[in-house]
N, C-alpha and C positions, 0 to 999 in steps of 0.2 A: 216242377223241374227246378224253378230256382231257389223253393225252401232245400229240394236236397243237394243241390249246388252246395249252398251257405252252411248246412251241417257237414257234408265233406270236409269244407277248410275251417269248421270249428274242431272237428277234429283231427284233423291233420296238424292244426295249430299246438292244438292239447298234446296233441303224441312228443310234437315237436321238439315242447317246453319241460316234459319230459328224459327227450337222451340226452344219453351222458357223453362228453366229448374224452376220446381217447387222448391224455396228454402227450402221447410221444407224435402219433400221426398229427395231429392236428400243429404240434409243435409250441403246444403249451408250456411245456418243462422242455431240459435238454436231455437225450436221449440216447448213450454214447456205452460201446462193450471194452470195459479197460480187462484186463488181463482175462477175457475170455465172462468176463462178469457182465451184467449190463446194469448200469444203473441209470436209474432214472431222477437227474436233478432238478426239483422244483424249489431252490432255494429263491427266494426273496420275492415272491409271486403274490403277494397281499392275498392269501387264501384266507376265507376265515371260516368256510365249511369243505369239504371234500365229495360233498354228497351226489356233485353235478360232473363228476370224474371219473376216469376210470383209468386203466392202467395197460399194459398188454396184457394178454392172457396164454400166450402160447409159450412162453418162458419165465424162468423167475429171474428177481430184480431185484436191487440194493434200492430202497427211496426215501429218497431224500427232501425233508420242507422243514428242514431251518431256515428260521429269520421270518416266517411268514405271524398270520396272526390267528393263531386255532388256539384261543381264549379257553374253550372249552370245547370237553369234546363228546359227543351223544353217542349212544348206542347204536350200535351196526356203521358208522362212522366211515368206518374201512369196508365196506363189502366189497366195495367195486378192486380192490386191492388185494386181493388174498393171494396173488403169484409172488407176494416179498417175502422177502428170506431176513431182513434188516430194516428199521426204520430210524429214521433220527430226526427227530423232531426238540433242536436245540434254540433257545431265544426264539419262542413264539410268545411268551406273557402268560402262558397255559398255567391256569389255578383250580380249575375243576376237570375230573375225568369222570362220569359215569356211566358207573359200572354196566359193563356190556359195551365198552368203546372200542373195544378190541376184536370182539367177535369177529370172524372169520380170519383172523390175523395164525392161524394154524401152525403155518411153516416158517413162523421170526423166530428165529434165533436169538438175535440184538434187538435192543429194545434202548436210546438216548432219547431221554427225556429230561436231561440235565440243564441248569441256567433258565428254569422259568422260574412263579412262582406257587407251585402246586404248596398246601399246606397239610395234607392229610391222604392217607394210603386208606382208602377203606377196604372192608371184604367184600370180595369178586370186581374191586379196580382193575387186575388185569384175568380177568374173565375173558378166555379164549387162547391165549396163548402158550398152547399146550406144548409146545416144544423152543420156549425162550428159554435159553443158556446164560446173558447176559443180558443185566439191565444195571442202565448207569442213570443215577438217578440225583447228581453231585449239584451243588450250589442251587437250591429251592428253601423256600421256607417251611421245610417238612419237619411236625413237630409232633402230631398222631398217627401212631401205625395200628390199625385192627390188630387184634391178635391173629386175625384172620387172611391178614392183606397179602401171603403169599402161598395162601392153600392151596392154587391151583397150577404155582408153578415149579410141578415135581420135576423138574429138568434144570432148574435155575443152580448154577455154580459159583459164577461172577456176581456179587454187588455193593454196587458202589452207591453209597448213603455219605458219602464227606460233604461238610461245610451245609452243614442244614443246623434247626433247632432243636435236634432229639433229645433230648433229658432222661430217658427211660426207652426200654425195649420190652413190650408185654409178652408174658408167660406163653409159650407155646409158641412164639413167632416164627420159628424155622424149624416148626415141626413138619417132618415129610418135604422139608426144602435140601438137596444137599449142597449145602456151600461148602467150596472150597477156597475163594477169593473174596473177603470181608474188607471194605472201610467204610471207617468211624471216624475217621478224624475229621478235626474242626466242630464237634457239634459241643451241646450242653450235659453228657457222659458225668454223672460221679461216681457210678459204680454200674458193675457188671455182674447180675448173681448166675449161678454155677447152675442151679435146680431152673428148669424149664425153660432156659434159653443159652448156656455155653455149654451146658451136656448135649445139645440136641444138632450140634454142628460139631463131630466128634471125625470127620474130615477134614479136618479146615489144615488148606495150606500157607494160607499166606494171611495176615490179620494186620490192620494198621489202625493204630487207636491214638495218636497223637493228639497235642490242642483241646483237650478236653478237663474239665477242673474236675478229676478224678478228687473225692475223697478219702484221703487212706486211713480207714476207720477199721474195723472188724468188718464192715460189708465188704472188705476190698481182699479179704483173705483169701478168700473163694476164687477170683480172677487171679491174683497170685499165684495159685498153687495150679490154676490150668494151665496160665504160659508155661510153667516151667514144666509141663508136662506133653506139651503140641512140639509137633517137630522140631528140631536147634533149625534157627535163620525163619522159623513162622512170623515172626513177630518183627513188622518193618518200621522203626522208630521206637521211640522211646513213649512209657506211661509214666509223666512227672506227676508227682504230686501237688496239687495247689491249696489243702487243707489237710491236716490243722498244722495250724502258725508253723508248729517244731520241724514238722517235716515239708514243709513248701522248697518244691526247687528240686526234690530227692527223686529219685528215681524208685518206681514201685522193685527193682529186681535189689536192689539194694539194702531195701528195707527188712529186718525180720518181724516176727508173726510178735515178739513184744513189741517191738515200735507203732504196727498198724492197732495192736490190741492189747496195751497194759491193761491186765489186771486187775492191778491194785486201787482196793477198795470200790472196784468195779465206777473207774472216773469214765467218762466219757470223753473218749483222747480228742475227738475235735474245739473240746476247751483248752484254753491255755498253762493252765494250772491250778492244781486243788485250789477251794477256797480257804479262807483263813476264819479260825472257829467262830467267828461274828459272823461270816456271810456262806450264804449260801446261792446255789446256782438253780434259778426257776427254770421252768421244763418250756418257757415259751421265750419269745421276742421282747421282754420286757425290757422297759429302758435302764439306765442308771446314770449320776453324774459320774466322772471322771476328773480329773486333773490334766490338763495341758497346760505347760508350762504360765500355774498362776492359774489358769480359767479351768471354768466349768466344761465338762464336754459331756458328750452323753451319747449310749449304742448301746446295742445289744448283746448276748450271746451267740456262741455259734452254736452249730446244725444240734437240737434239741430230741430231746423221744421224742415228741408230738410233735413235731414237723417245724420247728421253732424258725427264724430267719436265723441264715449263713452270712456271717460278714467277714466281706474277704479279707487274706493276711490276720498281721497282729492285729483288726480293731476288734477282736473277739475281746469280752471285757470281764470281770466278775461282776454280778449284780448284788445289789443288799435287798435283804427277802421282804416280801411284802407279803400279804393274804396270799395263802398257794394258792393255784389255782383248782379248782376241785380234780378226784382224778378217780376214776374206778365206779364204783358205786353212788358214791357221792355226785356224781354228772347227773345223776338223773334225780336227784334231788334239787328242789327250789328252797334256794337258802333263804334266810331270814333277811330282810333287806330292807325294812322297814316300808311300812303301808301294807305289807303282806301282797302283794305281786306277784303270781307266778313270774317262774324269769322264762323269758319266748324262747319259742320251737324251739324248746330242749336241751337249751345252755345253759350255763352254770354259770353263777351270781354269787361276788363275794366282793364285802366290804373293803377298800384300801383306808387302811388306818387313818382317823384325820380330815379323810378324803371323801370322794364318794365311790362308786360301782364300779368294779371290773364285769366286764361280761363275757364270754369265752363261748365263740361259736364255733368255734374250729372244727372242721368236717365235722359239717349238719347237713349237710346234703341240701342247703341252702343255692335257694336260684335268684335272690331277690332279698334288696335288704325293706323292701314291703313287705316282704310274709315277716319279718322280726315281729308281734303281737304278744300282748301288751304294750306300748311303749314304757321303758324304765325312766322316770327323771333322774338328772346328774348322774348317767354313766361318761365315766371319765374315761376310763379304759377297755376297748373296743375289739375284741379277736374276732375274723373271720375269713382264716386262711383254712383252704381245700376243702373249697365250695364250689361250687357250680352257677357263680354270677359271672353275666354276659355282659352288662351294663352298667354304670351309676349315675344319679341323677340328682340334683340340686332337691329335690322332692324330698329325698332320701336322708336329708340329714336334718330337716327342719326340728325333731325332737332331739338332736344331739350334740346341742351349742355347747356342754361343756365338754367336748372330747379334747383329749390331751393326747391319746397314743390310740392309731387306727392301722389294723394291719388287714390289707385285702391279700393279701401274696397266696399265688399258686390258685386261681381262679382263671374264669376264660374271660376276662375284663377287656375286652378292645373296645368300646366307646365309655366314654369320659362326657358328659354333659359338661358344656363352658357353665363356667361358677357355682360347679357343683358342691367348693368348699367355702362356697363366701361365705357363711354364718358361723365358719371353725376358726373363729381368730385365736380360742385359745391353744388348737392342736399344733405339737411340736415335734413329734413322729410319724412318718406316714410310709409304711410298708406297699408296694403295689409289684411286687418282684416278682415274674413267674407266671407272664399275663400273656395278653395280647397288641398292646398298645404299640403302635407304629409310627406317631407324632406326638412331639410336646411343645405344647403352647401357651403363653400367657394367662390366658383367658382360663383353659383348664385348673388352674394354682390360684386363681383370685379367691383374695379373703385370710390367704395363709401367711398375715404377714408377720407369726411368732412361730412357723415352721423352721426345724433346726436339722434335722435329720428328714431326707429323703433318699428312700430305696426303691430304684427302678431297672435293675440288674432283672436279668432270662424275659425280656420281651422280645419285641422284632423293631424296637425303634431304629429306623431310619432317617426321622428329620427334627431337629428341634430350631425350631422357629426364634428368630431376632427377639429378645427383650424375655426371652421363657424365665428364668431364673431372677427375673427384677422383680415378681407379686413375692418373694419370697427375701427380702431384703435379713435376715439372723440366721437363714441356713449356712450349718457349718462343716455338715457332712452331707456328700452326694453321691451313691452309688449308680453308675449307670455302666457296669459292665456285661458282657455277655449282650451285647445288642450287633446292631445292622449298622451302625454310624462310619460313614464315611468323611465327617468335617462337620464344624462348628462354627454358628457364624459370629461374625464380629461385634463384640463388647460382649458375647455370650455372660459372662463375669462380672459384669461391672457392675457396682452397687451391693454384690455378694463376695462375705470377707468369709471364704472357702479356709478349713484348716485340713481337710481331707477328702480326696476326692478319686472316685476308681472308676479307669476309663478303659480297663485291660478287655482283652478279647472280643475287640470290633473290628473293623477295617480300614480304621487308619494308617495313612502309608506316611502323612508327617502332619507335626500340626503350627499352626503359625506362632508365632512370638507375639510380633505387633498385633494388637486388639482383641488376644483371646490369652495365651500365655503369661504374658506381664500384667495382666489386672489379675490375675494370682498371690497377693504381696501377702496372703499371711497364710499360707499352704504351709502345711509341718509335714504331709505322707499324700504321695501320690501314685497311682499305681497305673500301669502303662503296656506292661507287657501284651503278648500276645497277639497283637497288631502287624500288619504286613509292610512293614518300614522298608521303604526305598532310600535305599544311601546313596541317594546323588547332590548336588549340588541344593535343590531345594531344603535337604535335611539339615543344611547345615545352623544355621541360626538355630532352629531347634536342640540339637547337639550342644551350642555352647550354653542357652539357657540351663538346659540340663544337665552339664557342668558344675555351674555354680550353683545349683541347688545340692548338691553333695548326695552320697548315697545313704546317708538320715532321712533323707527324705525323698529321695526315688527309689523306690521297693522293683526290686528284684532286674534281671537285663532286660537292654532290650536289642533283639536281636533284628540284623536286614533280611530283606524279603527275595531283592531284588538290591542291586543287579545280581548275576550269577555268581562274580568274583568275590563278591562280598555273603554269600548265603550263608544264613545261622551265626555269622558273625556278629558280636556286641560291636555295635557302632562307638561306643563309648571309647573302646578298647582303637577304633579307629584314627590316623590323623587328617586334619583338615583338607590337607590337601590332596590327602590322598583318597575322599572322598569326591573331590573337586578340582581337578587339576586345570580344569576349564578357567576357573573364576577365579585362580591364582593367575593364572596366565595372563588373565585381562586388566586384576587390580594393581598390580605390580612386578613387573618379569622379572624385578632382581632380588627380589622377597623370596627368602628361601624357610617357610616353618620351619622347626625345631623339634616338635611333638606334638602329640594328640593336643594339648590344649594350645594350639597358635591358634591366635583371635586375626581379624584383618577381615573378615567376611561381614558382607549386611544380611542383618536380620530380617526377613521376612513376614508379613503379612498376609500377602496372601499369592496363590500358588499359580505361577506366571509359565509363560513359557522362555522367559530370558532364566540366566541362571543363579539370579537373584532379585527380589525387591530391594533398592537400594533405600526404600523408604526411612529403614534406621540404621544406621551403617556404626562398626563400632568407633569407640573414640580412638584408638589409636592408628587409625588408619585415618579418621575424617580430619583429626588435624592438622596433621602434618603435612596429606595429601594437599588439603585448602590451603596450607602456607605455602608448599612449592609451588603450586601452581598461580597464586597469587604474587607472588614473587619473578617469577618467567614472565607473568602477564606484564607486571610493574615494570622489570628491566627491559622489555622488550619496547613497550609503549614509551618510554624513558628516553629510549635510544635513538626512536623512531621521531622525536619531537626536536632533540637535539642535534642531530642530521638535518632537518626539513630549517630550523630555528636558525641554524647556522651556516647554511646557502643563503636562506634572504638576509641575514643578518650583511655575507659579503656582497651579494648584490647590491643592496642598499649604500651601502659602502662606498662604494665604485661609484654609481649616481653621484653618491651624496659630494665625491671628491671631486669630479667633474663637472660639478654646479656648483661650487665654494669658489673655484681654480676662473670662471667665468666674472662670478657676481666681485670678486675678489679684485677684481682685474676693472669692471666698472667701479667698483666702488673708489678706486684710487679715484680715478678720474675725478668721478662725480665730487666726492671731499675735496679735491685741489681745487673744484671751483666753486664749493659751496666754503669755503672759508676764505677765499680772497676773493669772493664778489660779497657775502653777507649773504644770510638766508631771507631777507626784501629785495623786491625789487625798487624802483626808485620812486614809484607813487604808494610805499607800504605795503603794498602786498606778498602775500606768501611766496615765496620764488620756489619756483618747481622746475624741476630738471630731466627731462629726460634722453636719455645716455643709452639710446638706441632702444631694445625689446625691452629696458627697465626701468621703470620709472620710481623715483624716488623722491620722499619727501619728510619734511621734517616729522 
């Protein structure tokens, strides 16, 4: 009787730990019919599975769990949930969904998944939701889309993809999708082909492709010629051009089919111009020196056949030719390179005059710079851009002390081994554009103290760490645009004499002066744009630094974000106080600017909630201000000692008259008889007199 006692409440226990608690009865979430709707809100409820929940079932429901923390989310996820029509699951951290996480999600329509950090749309991600209409899917770090990732949702019209990492759209993507509400802006876009993915949304009403560094090449003709063929008013904002050099700033409707595509002698318009009959233009990343006023500098080409690195604006450069690099046939040949070598997994091997090896892996289908076999001695020059490496490791470079120019770009590279380049003291290029990496640190760059040129533009960097750019004391160009950066920290610069530097299309809203700006002192080209600039009071320092650097060397506008009154506006174009009408008010009320460049404001360091750091204030405010007020302090302290000085002065006065008027008055006395009696008395001694309270003596 008592063992089946004790198995009764084992399982009565088990059943127990089993159900699912209803959140509206139980009063888990709130529970509330707005306009005939019911929705069920489980905002900010620390969920991090759903699996122990469930929902009503006799009606359908709007539900809501933003804010909560559903990381990730499993198969069958939702069961208990399938009477929703909507879900919004906005800022939960959410970075994986797999596939089968929707399942029984039948009758969503909506679908916000937008402000996590999801990085990838696989095939059968939204597996099961067979009647979603809209899915907004804005601000994640989504940078791989399956060709597959929206096979299942033949009812989809709405989607929103703005403000992620996408760089490419794969073949077939909206096939059997029919959209009619497409954005694109904010991502990493330079082109849009026409053949398996803008033919296959031949609906489309409304399309918004802003903020994107569209290349206007010949790829870009195809996208051309369908706007102007989708309904008048489809197309919300503008497709600017941000390459090559001539046409930056331009507007793709602007442009014609010669601009996007001279021609002549079949040039590759993303260069700047023909070369001159001594040089010729290499099909890759190769370096070259340059002239900066008097100095050496030294970059690359732009966008190449073979997938070359893109540098932004004018630093697109002409190269002088060196050993081409092999191309066609010849790739799969091992050149002669002395000692007789095979050159590893499949790359091409060829002499730099003078010098030693270039090696050229470029999409080899390489995962690993340990399958490279053979190792070559003195490879100087190192390609191995669109690959398929995850990682790199200090391991990895121990046969490759004399490299000079290493290009990893366009790889899935998010970890970095600390001192993975300590034995490249002699590398002076280093390509890593088009990765993964999310932090830079110190420690990562150790050993690269004759690196000159670093490019780390289309990652997802986020944070760079105090002291990053000090293991690299001759870097003189630094591309880090196209990342996640919201701020830099202080002396970021210092010890690096920067002559070019590109920080466009991140998320800076302003950046400081004191300890990041002014240890800038030998910058010739800066590039800035694309940034979500708030024009308030903080900006302003920043504003007048960039003033006095002229527009020689800040490339192209920069426009506010924020406030509303100012949107799309050139802050430049702005006046001071009419940015700040607060911090006029305060520094001076009878101070009336003049124009965009009135100074009078302190410069900022770092970003306060007063409406300035007064830490560096400009000079012609700090001294005169310091004089008047120096001056009022003086005259008033002055005033106040001469008042106080000259009451005891008459005080004293007065005493001093009516103690003179006294002792004045005995001293007659005492003299009348101290000179007709003699100052002895009659046995020699001293005669002393005293003449009431005062006594007197010789």
């Amino acid at each position: 009787m008592l063992l089946w006692i004790l198995l009764l409440e084992t399982s009565l226990c088990f059943a127990a730990g089993n159900v699912t608690g209803d959140v509206c009865k139980e009063k888990i979430c709130s529970c509330n019919e707005i306009e005939g709707d019911l929705h069920v809100d489980c905002e900010k409820k620390g969920f991090t599975s759903l699996q122990r929940f469930t929902a009503p079932t006799s009606q359908f429901y709007h539900l809501f769990l933003h804010g909560n923390s559903l990381t990730r989310l499993f198969p069958n996820e939702f069961a208990n949930f399938y009477n929703a029509v909507s879900l919004h699951m906005e800022n939960n951290g959410l970075h994986e969904i797999v596939p089968g996480a929707f399942l029984g999600l039948q009758l969503v329509k909506r679908l916000h998944i937008n402000n996590n950090k999801i990085k990838s749309f696989r095939k059968q991600t939204f597996l099961g939701l067979d009647d979603l209409e809209y899915l907004q899917a804005d601000f994640n770090l989504l940078r791989d889309i399956d060709p597959g990732a929206f096979q299942d949702l033949n009812k989809l019209e709405v989607l929103i993809l703005n403000d992620n990492l996408i760089s490419t759209l794969p073949a077939n993507v909206f096939q059997y999708v029919p959209i009619t509400h497409l954005d694109l802006r904010g991502n990493r876009l330079k082109t849009l082909p026409y053949e398996e993915v803008l033919e296959q949304i031949p609906g489309i009403a409304e399309i918004l492709l802003e903020d994107n560094p569209w290349d206007c090449t010949c790829d870009l003709l195809s996208l051309k010629e369908w706007l102007e063929n989708i309904p008048k008013n489809a197309l919300i904002g503008r497709v600017v051009c941000e390459a090559p050099t001539r046409l930056q700033g331009k507007d793709l409707n602007e442009t014609t089919e010669q601009d996007l595509c001279p021609l002549k002698n079949r040039v590759d318009s993303s260069l700047p111009a023909p070369p001159a009959q001594e040089e010729t233009f290499a099909p890759g990343p190769l370096p070259t020196p340059f002239k900066i006023n008097g100095q050496e500098e030294h970059a690359t080409p732009g966008a190449a056949p073979n997938g070359g690195t893109k540098i932004p604006g004018n630093w697109q450069i002409k190269i002088r030719p060196t050993a081409a690099i092999a191309t066609g046939s010849a790739r799969n040949k091992p050149p002669a390179h002395g000692g007789g070598l095979p050159c590893p997994g499949g790359c091409s091997c060829d002499h730099i005059p003078g010098s030693g090896l270039k090696m050229n892996c470029n999409n080899r289908n390489v995962s690993s710079l340990a399958d490279l076999k053979p190792k070559l001695p003195n490879v100087q020059e190192l390609f191995l851009r669109d690959n398929k490496i995850h990682s790199i490791r200090k391991s990895h470079f121990v046969d490759y002390k004399n490299l000079i120019l290493l290009d990893l770009g366009n790889n899935n590279i998010a970890t970095v081994e600390n001192n993975t380049f300590k034995n490249l003291l002699d590398l002076r290029w280093l390509y890593m554009d088009s990765n993964y990496l999310d932090t830079l640190s110190r420690e990562k760059f150790t050993g690269l103290q004759n690196l000159e040129y670093l490019n780390v533009e289309y990652n997802a960097i986020q944070l760079i760490l105090p002291g990053t750019f000090h293991a690299m004391p001759k870097l003189r160009i630094l591309i880090l645009n196209n990342n996640l950066l919201r701020s830099l920290p202080v002396d970021v610069f210092a010890g690096v004499s920067l002559s070019k530097l590109s920080l466009h299309n991140n998320y800076f809203m302003y950046l400081p002066v004191a300890g990041v700006l002014d240890q800038l002192t030998s910058i010739i080209q800066i590039d800035l744009h694309g940034n979500p600039w708030e024009c308030s009071c903080t900006i302003v320092p920043f504003k007048q630094w960039a003033e006095r650097l002229g527009s020689e060397v800040l490339m192209s506008d920069l426009k506010c974000e924020t406030p509303v009154n100012f949107f799309r506006k050139d802050f430049m174009l702005l006046a001071n106080d009419e940015i700040c009408p607060q911090l006029y008010a305060r520094v001076s009320p009878t101070l009336t600017p003049h124009s965009k460049n009135s100074t009078g404001l302190a410069e900022t360091g770092t970003h306060s909630n007063s409406y300035l750091d007064t830490s560096r204030v400009s000079i012609s405010v700090l001294v005169p201000g310091l004089l008047l007020v120096f001056v009022t302090s003086a005259f008033t302290v002055v005033g106040m000692l001469v008042f106080i000085l000259r009451n005891r002065k008459r005080s004293k006065r007065r005493d001093a008259n009516s103690s003179a008027s006294e002792i004045n008055s005995l001293q007659t006395v005492c003299d009348s008889s101290y000179w007709h009696n003699g100052p002895y008395n009659a046995d020699g001694a001293h005669r002393v007199y005293d003449c009431g309270s005062h006594s007197l003596s010789d």
